[in-house]
PQR file of N, CA, C, O and H, with PARSE charges and radii, in Angstrom:
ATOM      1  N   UNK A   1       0.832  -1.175   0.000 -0.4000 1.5000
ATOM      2  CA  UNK A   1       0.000   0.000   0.000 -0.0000 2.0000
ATOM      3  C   UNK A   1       0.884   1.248   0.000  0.5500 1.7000
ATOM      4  O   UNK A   1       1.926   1.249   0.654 -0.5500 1.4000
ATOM      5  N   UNK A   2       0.463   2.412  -0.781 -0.4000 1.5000
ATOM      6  CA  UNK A   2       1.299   3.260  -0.475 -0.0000 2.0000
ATOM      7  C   UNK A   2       0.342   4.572   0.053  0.5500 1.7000
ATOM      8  O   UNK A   2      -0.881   4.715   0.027 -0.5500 1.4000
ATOM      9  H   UNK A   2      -0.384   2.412  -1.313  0.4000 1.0000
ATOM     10  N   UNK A   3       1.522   5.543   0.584 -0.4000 1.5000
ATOM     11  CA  UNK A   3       0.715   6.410   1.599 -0.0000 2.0000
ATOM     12  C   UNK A   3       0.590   7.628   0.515  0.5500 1.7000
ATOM     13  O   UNK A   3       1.189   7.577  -0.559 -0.5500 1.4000
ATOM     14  H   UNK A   3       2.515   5.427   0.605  0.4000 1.0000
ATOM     15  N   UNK A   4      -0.001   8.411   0.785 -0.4000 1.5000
ATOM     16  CA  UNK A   4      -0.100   9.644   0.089 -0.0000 2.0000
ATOM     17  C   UNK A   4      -0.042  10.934   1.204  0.5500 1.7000
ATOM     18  O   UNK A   4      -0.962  11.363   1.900 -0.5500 1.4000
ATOM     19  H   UNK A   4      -0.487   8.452   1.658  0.4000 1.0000
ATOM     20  N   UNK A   5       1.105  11.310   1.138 -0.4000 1.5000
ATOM     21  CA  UNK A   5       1.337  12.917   1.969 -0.0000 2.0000
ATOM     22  C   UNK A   5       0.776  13.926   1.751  0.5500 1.7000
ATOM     23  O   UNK A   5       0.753  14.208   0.553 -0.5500 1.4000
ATOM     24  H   UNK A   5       1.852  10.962   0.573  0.4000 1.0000
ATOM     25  N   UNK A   6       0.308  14.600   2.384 -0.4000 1.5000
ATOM     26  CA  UNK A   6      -0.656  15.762   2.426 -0.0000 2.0000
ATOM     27  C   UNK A   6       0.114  16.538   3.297  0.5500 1.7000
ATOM     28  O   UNK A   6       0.599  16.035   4.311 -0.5500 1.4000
ATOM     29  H   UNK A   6       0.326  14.371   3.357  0.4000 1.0000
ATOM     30  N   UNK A   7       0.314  17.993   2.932 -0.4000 1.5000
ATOM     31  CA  UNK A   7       0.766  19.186   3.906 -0.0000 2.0000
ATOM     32  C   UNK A   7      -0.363  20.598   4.471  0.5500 1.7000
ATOM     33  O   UNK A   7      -0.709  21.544   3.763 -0.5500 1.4000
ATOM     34  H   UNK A   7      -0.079  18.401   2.108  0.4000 1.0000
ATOM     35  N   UNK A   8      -0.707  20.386   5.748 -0.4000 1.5000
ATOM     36  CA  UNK A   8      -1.470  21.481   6.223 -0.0000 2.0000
ATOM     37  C   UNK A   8      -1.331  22.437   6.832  0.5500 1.7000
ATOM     38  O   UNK A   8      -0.162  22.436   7.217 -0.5500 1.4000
ATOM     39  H   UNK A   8      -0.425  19.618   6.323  0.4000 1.0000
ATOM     40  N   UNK A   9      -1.905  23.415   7.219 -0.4000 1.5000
ATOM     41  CA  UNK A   9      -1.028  25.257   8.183 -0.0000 2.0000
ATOM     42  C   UNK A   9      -2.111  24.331   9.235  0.5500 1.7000
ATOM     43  O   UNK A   9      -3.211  24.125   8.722 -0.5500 1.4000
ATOM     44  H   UNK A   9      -2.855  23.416   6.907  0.4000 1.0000
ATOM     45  N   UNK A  10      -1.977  23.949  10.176 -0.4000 1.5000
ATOM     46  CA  UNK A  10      -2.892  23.908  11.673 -0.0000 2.0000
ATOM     47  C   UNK A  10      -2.654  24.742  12.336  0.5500 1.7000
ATOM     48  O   UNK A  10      -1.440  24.919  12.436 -0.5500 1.4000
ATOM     49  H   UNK A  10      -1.084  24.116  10.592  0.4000 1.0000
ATOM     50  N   UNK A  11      -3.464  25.642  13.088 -0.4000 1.5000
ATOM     51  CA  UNK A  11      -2.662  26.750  14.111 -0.0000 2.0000
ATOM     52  C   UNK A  11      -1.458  27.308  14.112  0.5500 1.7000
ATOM     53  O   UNK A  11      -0.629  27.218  15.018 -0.5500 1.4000
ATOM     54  H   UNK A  11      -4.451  25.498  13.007  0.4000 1.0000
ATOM     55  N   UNK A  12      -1.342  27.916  13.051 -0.4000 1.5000
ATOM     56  CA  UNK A  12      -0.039  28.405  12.916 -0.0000 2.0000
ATOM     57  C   UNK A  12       0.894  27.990  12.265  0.5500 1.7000
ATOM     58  O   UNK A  12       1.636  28.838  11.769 -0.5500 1.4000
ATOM     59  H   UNK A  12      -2.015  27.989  12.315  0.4000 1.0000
ATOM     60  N   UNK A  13       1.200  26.465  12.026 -0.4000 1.5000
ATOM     61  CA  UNK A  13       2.247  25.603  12.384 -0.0000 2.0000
ATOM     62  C   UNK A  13       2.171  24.058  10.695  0.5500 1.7000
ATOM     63  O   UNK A  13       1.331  23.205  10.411 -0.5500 1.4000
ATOM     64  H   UNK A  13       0.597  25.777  12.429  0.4000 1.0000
ATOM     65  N   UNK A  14       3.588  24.480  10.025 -0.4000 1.5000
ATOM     66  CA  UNK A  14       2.727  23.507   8.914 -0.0000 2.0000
ATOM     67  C   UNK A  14       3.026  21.839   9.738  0.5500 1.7000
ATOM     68  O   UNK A  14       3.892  21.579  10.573 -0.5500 1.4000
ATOM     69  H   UNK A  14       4.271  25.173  10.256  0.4000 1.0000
ATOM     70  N   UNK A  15       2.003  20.938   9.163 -0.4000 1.5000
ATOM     71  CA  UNK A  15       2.598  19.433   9.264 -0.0000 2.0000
ATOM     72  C   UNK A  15       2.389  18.656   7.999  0.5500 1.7000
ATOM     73  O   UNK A  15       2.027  19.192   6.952 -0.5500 1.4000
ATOM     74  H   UNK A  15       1.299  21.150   8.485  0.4000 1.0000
ATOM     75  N   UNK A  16       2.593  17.571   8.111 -0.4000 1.5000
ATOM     76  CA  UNK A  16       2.327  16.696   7.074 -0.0000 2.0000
ATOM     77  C   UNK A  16       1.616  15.676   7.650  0.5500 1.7000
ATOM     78  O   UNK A  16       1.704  15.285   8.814 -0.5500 1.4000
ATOM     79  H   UNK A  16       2.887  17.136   8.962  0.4000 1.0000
ATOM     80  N   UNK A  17       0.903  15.264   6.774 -0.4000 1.5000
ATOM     81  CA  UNK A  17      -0.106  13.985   7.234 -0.0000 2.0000
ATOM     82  C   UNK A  17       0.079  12.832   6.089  0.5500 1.7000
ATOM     83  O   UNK A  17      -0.100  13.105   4.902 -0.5500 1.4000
ATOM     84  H   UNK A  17       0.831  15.582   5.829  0.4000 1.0000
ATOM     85  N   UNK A  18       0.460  11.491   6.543 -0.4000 1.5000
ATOM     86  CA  UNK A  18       0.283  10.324   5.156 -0.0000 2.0000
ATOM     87  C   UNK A  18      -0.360   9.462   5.639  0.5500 1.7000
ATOM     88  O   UNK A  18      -0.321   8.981   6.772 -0.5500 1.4000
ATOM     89  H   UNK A  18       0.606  11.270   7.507  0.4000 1.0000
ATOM     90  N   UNK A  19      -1.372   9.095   4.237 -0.4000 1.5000
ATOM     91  CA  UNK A  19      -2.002   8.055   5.020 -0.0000 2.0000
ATOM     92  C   UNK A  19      -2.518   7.469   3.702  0.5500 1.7000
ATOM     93  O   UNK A  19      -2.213   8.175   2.741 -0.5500 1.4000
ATOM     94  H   UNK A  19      -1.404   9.485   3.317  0.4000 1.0000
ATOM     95  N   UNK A  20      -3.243   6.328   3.385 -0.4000 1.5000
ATOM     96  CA  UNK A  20      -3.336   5.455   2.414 -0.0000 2.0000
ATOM     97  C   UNK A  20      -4.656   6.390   1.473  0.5500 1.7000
ATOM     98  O   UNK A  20      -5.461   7.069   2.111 -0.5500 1.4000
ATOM     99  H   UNK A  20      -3.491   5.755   4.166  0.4000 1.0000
ATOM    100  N   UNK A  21      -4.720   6.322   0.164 -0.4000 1.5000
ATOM    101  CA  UNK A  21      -5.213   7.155  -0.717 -0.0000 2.0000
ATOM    102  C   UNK A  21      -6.695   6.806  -0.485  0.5500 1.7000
ATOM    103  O   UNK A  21      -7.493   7.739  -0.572 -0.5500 1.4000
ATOM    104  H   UNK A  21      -4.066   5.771  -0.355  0.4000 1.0000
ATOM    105  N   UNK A  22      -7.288   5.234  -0.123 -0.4000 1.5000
ATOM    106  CA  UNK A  22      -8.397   5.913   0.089 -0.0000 2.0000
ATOM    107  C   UNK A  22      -9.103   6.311   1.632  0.5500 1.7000
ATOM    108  O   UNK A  22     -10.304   6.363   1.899 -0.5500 1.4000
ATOM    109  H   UNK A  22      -6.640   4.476  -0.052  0.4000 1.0000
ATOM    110  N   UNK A  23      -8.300   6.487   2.253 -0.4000 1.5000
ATOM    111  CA  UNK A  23      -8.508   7.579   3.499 -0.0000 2.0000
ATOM    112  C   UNK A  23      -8.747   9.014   3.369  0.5500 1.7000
ATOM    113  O   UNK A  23      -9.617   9.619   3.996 -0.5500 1.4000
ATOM    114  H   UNK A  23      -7.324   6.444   2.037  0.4000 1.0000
ATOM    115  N   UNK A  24      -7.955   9.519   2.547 -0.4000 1.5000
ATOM    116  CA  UNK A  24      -7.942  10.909   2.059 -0.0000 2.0000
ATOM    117  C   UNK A  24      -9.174  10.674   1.348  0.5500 1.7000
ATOM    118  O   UNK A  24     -10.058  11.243   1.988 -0.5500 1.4000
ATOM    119  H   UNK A  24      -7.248   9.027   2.039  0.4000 1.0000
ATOM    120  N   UNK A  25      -9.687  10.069   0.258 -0.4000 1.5000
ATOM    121  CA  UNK A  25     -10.930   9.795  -0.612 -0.0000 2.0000
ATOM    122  C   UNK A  25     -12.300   9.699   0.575  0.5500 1.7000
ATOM    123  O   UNK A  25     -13.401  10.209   0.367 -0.5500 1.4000
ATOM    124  H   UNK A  25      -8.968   9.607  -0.262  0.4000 1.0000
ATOM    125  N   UNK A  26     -12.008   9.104   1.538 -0.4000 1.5000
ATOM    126  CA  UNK A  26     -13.546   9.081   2.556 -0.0000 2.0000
ATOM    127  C   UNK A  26     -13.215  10.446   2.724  0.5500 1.7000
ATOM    128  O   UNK A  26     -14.017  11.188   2.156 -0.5500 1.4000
ATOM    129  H   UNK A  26     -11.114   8.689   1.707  0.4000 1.0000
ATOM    130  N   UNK A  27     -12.136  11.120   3.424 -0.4000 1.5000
ATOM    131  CA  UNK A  27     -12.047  12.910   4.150 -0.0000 2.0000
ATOM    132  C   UNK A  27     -12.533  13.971   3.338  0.5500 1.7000
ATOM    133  O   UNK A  27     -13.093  15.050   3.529 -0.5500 1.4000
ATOM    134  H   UNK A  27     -11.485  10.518   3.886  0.4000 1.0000
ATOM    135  N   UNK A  28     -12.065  13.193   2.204 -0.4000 1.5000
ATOM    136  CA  UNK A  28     -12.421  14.414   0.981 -0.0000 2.0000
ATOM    137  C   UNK A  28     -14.166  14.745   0.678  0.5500 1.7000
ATOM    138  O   UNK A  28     -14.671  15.828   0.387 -0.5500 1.4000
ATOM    139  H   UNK A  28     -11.609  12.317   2.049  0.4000 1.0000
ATOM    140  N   UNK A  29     -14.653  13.779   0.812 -0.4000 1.5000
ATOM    141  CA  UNK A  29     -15.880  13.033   0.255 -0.0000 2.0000
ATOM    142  C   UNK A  29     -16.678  13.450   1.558  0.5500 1.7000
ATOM    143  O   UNK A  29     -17.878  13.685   1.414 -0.5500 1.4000
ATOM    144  H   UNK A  29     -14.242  12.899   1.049  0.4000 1.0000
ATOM    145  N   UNK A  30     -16.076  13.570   2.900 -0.4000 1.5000
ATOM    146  CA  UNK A  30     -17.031  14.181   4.016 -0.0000 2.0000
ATOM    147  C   UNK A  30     -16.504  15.808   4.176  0.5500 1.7000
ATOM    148  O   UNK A  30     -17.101  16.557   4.948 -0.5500 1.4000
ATOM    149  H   UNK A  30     -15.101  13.379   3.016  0.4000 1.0000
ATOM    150  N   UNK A  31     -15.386  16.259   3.410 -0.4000 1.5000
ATOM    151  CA  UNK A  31     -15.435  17.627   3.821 -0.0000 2.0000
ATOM    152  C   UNK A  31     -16.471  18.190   2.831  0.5500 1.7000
ATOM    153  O   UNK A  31     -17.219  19.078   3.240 -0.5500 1.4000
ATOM    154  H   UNK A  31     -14.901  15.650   2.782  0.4000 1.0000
ATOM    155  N   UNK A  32     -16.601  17.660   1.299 -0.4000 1.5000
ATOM    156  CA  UNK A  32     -17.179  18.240   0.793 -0.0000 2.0000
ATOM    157  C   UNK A  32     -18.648  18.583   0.995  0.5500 1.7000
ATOM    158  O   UNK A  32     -19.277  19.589   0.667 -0.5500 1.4000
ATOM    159  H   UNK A  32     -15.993  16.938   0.967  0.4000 1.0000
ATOM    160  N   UNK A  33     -19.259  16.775   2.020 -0.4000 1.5000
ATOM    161  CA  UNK A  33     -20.392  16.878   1.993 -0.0000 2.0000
ATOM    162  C   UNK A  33     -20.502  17.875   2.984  0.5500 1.7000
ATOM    163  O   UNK A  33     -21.710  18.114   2.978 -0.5500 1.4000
ATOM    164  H   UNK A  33     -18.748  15.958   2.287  0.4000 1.0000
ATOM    165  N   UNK A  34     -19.917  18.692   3.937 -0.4000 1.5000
ATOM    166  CA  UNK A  34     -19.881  18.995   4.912 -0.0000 2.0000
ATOM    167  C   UNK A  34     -19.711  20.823   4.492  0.5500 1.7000
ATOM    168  O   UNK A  34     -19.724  21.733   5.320 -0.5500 1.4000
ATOM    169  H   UNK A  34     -18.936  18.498   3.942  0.4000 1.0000
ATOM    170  N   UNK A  35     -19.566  20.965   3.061 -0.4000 1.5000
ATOM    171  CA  UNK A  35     -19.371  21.936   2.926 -0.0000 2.0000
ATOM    172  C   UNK A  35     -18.215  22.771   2.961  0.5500 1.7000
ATOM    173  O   UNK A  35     -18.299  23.848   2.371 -0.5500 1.4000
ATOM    174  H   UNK A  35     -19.555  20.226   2.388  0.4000 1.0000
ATOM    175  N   UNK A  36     -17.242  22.502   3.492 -0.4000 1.5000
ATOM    176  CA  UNK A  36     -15.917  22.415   4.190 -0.0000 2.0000
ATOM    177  C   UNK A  36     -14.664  22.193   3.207  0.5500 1.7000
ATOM    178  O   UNK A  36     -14.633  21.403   2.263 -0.5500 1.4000
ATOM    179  H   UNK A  36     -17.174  21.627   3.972  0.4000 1.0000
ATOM    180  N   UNK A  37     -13.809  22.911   3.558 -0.4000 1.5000
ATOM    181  CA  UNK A  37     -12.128  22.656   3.068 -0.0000 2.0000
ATOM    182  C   UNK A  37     -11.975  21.176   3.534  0.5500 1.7000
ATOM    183  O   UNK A  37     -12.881  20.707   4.223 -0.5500 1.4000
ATOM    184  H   UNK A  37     -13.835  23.552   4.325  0.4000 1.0000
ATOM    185  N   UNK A  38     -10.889  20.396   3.207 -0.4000 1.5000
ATOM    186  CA  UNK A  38     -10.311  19.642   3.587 -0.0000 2.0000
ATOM    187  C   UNK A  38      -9.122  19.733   4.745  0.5500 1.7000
ATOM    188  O   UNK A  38      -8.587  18.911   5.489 -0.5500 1.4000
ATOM    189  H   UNK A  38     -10.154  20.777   2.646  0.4000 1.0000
ATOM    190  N   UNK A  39      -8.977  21.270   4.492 -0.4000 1.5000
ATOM    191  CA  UNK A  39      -8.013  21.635   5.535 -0.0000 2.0000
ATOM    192  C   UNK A  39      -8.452  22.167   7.027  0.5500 1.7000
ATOM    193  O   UNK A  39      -7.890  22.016   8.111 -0.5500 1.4000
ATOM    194  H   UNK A  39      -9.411  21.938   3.888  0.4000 1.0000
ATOM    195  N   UNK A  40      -9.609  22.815   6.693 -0.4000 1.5000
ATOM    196  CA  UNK A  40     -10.700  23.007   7.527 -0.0000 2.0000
ATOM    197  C   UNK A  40     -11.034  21.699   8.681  0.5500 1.7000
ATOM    198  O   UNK A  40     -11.054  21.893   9.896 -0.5500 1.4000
ATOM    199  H   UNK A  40     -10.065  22.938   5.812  0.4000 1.0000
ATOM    200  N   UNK A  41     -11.221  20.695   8.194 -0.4000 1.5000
ATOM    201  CA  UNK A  41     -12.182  19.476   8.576 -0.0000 2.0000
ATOM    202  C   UNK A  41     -10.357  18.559   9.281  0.5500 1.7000
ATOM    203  O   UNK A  41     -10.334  17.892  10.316 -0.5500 1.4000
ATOM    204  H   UNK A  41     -11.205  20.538   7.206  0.4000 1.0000
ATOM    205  N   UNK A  42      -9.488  18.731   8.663 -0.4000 1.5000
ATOM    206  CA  UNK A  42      -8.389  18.220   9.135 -0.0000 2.0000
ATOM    207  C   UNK A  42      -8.097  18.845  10.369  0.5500 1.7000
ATOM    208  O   UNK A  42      -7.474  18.250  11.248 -0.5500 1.4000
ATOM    209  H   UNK A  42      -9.506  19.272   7.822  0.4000 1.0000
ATOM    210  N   UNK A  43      -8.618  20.331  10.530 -0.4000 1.5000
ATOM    211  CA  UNK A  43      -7.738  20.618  11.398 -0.0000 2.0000
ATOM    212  C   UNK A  43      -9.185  21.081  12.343  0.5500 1.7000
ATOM    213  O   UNK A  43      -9.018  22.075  13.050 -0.5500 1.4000
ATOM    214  H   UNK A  43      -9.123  20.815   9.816  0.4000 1.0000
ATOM    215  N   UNK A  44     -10.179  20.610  12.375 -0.4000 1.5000
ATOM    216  CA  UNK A  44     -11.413  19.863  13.411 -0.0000 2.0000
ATOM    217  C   UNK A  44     -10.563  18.571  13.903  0.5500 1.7000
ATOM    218  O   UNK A  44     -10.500  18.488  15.129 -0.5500 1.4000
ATOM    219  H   UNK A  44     -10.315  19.803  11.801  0.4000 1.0000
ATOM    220  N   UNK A  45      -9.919  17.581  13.206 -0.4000 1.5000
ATOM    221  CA  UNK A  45     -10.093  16.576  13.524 -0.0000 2.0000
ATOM    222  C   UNK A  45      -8.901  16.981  14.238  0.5500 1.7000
ATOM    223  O   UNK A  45      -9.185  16.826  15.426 -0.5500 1.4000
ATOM    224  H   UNK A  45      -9.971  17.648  12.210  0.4000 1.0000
ATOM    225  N   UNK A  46      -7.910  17.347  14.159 -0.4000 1.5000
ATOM    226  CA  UNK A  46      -6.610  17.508  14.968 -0.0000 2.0000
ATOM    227  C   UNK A  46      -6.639  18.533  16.005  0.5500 1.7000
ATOM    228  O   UNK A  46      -5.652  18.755  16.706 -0.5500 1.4000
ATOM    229  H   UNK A  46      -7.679  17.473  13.194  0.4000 1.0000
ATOM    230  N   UNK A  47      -8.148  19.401  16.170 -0.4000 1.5000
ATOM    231  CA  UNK A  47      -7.885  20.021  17.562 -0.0000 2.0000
ATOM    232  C   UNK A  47      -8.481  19.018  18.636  0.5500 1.7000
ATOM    233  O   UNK A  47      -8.239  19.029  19.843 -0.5500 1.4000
ATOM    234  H   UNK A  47      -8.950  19.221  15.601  0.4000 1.0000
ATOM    235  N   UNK A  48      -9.458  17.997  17.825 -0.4000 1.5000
ATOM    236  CA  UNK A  48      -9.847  16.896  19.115 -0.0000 2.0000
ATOM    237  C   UNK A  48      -9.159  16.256  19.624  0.5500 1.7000
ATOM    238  O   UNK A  48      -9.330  16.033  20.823 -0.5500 1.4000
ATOM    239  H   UNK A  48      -9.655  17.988  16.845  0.4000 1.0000
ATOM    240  N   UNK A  49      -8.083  15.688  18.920 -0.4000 1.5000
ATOM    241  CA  UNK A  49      -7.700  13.923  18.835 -0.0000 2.0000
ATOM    242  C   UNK A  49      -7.322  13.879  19.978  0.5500 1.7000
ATOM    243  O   UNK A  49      -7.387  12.725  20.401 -0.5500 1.4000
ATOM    244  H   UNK A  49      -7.944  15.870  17.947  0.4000 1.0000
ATOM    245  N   UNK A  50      -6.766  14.935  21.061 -0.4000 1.5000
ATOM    246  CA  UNK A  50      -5.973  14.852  22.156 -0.0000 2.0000
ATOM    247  C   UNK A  50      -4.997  13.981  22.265  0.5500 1.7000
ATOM    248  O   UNK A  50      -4.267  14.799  21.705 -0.5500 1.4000
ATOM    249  H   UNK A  50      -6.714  15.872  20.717  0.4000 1.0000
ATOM    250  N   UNK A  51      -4.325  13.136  22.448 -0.4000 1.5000
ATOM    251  CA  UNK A  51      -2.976  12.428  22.734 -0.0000 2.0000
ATOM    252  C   UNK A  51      -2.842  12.061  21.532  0.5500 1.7000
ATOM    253  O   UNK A  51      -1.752  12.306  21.017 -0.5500 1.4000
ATOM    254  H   UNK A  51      -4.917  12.471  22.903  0.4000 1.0000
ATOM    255  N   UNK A  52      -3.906  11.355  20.692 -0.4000 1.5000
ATOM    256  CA  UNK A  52      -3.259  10.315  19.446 -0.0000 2.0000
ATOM    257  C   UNK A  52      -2.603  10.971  18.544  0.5500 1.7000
ATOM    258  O   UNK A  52      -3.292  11.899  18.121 -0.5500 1.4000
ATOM    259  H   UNK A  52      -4.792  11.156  21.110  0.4000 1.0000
ATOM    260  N   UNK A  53      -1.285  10.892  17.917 -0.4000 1.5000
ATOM    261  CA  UNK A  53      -1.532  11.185  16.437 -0.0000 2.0000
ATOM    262  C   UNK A  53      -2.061  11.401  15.490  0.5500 1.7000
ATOM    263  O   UNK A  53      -2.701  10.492  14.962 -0.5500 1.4000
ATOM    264  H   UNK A  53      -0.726  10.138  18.261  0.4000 1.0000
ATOM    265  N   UNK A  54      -2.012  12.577  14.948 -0.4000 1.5000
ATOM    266  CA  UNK A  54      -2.898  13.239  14.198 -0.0000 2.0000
ATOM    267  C   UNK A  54      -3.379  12.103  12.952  0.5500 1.7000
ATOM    268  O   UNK A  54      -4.527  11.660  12.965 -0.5500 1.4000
ATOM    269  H   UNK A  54      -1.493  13.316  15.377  0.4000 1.0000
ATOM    270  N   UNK A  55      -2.519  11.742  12.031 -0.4000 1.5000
ATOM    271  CA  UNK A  55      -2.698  10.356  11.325 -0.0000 2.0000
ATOM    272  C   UNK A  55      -3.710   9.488  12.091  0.5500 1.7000
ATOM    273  O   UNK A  55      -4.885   9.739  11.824 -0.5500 1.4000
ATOM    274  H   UNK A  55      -1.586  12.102  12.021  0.4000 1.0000
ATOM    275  N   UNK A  56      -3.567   8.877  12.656 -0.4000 1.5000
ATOM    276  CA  UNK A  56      -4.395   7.888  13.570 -0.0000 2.0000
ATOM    277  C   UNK A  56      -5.937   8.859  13.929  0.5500 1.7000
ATOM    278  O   UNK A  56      -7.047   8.336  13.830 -0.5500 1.4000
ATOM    279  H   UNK A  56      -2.612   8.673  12.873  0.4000 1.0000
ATOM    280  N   UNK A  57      -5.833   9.617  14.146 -0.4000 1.5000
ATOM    281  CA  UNK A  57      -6.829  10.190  14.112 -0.0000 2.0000
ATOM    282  C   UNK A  57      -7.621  10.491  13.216  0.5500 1.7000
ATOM    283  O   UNK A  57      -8.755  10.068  13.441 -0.5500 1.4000
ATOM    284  H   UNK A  57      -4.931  10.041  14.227  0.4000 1.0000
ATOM    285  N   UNK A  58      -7.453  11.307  11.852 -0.4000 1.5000
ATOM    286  CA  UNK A  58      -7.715  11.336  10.892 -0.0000 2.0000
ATOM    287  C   UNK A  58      -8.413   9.714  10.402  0.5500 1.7000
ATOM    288  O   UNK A  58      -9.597   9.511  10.134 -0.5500 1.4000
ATOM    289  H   UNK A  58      -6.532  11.650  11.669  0.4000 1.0000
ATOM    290  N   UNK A  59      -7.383   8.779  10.390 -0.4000 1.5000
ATOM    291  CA  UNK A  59      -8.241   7.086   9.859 -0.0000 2.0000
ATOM    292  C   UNK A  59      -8.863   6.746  10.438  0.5500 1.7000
ATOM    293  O   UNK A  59      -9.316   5.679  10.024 -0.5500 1.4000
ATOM    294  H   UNK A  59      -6.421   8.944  10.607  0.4000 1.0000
ATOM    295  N   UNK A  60      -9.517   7.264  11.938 -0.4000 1.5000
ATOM    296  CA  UNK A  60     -10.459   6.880  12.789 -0.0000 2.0000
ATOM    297  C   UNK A  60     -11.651   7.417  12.334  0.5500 1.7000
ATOM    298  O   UNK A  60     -12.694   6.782  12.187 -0.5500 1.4000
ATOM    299  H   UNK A  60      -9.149   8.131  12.274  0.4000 1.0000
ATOM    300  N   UNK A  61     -11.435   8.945  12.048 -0.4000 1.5000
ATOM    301  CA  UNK A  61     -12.633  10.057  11.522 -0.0000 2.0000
ATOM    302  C   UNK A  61     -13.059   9.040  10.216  0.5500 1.7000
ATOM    303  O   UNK A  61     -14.218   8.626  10.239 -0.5500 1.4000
ATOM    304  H   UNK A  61     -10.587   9.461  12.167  0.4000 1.0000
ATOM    305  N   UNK A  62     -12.130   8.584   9.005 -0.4000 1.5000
ATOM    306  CA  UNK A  62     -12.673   8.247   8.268 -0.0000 2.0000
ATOM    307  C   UNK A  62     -13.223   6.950   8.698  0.5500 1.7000
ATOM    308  O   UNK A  62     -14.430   6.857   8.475 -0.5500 1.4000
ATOM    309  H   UNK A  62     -11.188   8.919   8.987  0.4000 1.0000
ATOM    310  N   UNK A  63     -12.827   6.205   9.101 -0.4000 1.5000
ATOM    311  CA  UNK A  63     -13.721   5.181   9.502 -0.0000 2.0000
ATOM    312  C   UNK A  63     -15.316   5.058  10.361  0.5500 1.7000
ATOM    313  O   UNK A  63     -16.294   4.322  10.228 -0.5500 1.4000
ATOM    314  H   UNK A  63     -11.847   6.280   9.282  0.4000 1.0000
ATOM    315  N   UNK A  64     -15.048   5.918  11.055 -0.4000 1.5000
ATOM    316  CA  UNK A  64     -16.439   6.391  11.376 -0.0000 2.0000
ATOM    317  C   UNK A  64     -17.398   7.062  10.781  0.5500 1.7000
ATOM    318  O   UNK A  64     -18.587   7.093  11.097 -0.5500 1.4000
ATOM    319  H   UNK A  64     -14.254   6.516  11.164  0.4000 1.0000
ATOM    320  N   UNK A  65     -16.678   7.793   9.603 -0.4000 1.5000
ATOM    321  CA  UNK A  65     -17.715   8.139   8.426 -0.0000 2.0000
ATOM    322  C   UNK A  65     -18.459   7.133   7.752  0.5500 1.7000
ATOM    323  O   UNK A  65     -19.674   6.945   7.698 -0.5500 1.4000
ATOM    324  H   UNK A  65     -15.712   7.768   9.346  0.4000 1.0000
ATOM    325  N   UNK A  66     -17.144   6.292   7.060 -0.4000 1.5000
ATOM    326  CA  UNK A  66     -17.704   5.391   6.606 -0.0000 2.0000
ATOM    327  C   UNK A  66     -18.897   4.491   6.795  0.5500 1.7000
ATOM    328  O   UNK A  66     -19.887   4.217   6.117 -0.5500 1.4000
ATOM    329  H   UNK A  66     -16.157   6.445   7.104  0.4000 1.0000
ATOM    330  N   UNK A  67     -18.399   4.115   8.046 -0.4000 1.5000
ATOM    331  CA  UNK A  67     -19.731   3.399   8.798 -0.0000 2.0000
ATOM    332  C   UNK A  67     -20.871   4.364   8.750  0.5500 1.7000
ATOM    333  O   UNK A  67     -22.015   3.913   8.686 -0.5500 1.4000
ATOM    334  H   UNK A  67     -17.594   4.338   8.597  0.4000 1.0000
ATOM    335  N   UNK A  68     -20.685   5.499   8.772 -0.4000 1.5000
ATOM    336  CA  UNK A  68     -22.526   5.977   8.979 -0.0000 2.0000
ATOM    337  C   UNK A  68     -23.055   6.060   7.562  0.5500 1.7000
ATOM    338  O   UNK A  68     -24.085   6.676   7.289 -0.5500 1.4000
ATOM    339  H   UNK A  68     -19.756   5.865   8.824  0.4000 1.0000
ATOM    340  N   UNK A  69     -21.954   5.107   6.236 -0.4000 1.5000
ATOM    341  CA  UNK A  69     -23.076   5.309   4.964 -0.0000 2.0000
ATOM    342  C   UNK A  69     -23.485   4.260   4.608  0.5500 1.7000
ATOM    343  O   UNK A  69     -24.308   4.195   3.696 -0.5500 1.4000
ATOM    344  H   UNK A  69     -21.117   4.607   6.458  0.4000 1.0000
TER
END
């Protein structure tokens, strides 16, 4: 599998996020429905995650999307 890197500004501050292409494809697919940037909705998901890794977090969000379709 390969990962696909993504670079975001979160609070100030750039990072990078990789994670398998269709992870980014569920995020993409709920920011839009959501109305929302992708960068926007990334960086919802990274002011919650509290301890985890932002990655790990992010494939959780998509997985829980998933499940609600």
């Amino acid at each position: 599998m390969t990962l696909k890197k993504r670079s975001f500004s979160l609070s100030r501050h750039r990072t990078s996020v990789a994670l398998e292409a269709e992870f980014w494809a569920v995020l993409e697919a709920d920011a839009a429905a959501a109305g929302k940037t992708l960068t926007a909705l990334v960086g919802e998901v990274d002011a919650a995650r509290e301890l985890r890794p932002l990655a790990s977090a992010l494939r959780l969000h998509a997985l829980a999307v998933a499940g609600r379709r």
